[in-house]
C-alpha positions as CSV (number, residue, x, y, z in Angstrom):
1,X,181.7,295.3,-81.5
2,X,184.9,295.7,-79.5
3,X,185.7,298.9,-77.8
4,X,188.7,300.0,-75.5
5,X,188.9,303.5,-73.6
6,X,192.5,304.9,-72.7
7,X,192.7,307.9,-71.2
8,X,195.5,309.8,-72.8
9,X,197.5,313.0,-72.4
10,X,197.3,315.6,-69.6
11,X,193.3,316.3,-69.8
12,X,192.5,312.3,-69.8
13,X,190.9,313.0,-73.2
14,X,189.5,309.8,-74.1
15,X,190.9,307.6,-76.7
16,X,188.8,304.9,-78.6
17,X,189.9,301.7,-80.3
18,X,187.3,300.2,-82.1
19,X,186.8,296.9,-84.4
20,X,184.4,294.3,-84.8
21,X,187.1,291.5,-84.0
22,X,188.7,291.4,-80.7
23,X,191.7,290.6,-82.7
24,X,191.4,292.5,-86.0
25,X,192.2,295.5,-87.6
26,X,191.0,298.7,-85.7
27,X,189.9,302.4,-86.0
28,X,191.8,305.0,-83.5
29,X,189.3,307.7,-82.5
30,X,191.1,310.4,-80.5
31,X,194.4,309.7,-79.9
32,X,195.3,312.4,-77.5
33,X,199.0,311.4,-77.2
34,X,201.8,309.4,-78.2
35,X,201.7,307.6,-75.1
36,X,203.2,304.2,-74.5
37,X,199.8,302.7,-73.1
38,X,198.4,303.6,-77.1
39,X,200.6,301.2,-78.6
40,X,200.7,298.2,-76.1
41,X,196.7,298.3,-76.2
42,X,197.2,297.9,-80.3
43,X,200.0,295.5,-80.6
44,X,200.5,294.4,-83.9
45,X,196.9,295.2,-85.2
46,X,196.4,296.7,-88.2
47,X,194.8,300.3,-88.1
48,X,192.6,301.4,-90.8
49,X,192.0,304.7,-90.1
50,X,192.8,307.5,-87.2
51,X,189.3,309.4,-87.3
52,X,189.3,313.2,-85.4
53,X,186.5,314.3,-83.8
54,X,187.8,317.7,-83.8
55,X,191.1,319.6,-83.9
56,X,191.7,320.6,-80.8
57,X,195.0,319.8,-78.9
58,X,194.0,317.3,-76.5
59,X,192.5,315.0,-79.3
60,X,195.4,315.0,-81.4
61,X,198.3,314.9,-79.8
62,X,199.4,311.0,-80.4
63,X,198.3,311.1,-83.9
64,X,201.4,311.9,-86.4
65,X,203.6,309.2,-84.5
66,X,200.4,306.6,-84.8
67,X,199.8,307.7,-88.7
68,X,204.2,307.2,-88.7
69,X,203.8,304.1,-87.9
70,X,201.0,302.7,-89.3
71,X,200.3,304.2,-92.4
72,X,197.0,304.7,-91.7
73,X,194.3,307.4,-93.1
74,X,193.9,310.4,-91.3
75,X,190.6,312.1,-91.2
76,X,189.0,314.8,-90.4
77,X,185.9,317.1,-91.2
78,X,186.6,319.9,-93.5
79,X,185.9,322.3,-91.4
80,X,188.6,321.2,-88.8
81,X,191.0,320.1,-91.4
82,X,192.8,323.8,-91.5
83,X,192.8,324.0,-87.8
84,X,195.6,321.2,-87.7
85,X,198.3,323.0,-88.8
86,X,198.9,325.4,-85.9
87,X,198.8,325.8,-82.7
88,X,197.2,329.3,-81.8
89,X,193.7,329.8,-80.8
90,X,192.0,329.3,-84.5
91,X,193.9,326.1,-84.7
92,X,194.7,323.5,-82.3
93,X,194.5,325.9,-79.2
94,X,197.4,324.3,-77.8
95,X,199.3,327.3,-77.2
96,X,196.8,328.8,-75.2
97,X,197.0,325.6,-72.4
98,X,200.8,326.1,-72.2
99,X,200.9,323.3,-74.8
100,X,202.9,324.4,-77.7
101,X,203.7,322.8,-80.9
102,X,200.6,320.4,-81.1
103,X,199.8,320.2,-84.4
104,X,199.1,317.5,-86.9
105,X,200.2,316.0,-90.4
106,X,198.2,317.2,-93.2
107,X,194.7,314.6,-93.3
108,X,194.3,312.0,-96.1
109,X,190.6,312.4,-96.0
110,X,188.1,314.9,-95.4
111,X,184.6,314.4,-94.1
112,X,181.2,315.5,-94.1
113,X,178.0,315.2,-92.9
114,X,176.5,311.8,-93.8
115,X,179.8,310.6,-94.6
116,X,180.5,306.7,-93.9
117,X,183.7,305.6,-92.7
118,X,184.3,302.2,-93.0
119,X,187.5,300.3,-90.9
120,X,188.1,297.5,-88.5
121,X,185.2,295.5,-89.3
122,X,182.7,298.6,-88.5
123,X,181.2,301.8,-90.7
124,X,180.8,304.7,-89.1
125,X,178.3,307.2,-90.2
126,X,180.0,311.0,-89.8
127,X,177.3,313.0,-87.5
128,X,178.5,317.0,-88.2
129,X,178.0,318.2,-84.6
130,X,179.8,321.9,-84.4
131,X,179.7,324.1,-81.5
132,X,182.4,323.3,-79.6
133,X,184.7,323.7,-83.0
134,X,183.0,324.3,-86.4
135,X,184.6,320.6,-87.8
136,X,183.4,319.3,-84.8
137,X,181.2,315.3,-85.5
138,X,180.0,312.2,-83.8
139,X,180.4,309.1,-84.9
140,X,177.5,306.3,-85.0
141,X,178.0,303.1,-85.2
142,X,175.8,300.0,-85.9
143,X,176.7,296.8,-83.8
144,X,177.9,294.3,-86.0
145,X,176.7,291.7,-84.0
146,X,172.6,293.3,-83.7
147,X,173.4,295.1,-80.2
148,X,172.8,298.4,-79.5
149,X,174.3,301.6,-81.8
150,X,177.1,302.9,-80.3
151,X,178.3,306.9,-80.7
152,X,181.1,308.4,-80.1
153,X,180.4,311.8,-79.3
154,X,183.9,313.8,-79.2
155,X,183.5,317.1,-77.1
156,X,179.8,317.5,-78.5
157,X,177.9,315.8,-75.2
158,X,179.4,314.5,-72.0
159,X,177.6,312.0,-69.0
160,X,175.5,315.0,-67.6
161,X,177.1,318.1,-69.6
162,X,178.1,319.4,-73.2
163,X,181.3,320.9,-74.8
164,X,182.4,324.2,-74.1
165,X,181.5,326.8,-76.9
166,X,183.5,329.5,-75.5
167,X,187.1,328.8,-77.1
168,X,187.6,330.5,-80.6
169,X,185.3,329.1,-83.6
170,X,182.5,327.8,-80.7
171,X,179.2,328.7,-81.1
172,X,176.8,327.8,-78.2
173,X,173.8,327.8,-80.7
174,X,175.1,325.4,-83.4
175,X,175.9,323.2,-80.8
176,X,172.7,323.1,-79.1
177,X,171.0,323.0,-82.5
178,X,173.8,319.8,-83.3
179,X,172.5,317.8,-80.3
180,X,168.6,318.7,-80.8
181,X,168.5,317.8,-84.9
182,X,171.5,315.0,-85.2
183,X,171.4,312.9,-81.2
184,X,168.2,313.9,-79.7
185,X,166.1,311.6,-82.5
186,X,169.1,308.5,-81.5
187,X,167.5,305.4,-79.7
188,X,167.3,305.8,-76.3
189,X,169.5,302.8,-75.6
190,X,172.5,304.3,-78.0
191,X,175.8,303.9,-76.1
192,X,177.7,307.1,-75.9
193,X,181.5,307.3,-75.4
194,X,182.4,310.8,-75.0
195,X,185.4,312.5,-75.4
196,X,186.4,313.0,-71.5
197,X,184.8,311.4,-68.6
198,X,182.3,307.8,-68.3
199,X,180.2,306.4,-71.1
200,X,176.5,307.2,-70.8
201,X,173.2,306.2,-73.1
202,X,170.9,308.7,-75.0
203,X,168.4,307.9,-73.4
204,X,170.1,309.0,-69.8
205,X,170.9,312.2,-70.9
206,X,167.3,312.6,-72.1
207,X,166.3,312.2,-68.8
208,X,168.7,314.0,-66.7
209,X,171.2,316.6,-69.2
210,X,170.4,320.3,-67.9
211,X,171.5,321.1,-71.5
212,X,169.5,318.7,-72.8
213,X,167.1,320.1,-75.9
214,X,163.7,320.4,-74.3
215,X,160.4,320.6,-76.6
């Protein structure tokens, strides 16, 4: 499996193009902004879908012009999916940052929990992991070539930290109960690419995550 970080937008929020093909069609997780740097790493490559890992500003920002001009799905949980349309602290939260006007097309699919997404070469199984939004989900994905699964966590777990639960629809429970039930029980050697900051494994933040869920 192929995977390529950019960091995009003003929080470096972490933008994933994924596909089993170094050359083939792709799936855009996160596409913080419509940034130049986006669309040189895609070229001409199809794009199958741009998946959301939540609805908050930084995540979104690039991903009207990259639905524009690709056609691609847009998707979303359906808990998010009402959060796109507006800026103010129940939506986006842009407004709050000094970032107004962030906001999103309408999504062409809604997801749930257990929900497989399928683009690029690579299916995705939807993780619901809220907390840090209530549509909030990680994405696992098998290794097409028999390597190790690979998850891509949003603002759910960071190298060393989780997300913030403090911003308007958080809940500092759910999310600890998301990371005990849904990536505690992951493979230890499960490669994690969070939404900010370096990659990390499971089975590191087993070891050393201070908000780890201990038994």
């Amino acid at each position: 499996m192929h995977v390529t970080r950019l960091g995009l937008g003003p929080l470096e929020t972490n933008c994933w193009i994924v596909s089993a093909t170094v050359d083939g069609p792709v799936v855009v997780i996160d596409p913080g902004a419509d940034e130049p740097a986006l669309f040189a790493a895609l070229g001409d490559r199809d794009v199958a879908a741009v998946v959301l890992t939540h609805a908050h500003f930084d995540h979104i920002g690039g991903a009207d012009a990259l639905v524009s001009r690709s056609g691609a799905l847009l998707v979303v949980h359906e808990d998010d999916a009402k959060r796109l349309a507006h800026d103010g602290a129940e939506g986006t939260g842009g407004a709050a940052f000094g970032f107004a006007d962030v906001v999103s097309l309408p999504p062409d699919r809604l997801v749930s929990d257990g929900d497989i997404i399928e683009g690029g070469g690579v299916r995705f199984t939807v993780l619901h992991t809220p907390g840090h939004t209530p549509g909030g989900i990680a994405l696992l994905a098998q290794d097409p070539d028999g390597g190790a699964s690979h998850l891509f966590s949003g603002d759910t777990l960071f190298a060393g930290s989780v997300g913030r639960s403090d911003f308007p629809g958080g809940d500092s429970r759910a999310l600890s109960r998301a990371i005990a039930t849904k990536l505690a029980p992951l493979p230890p050697d499960t490669v994690v690419h969070p939404g900010h900051g370096p990659d990390t494994t499971i089975g590191r933040e087993a070891r050393g995550n201070p908000f780890w869920p201990r038994a």
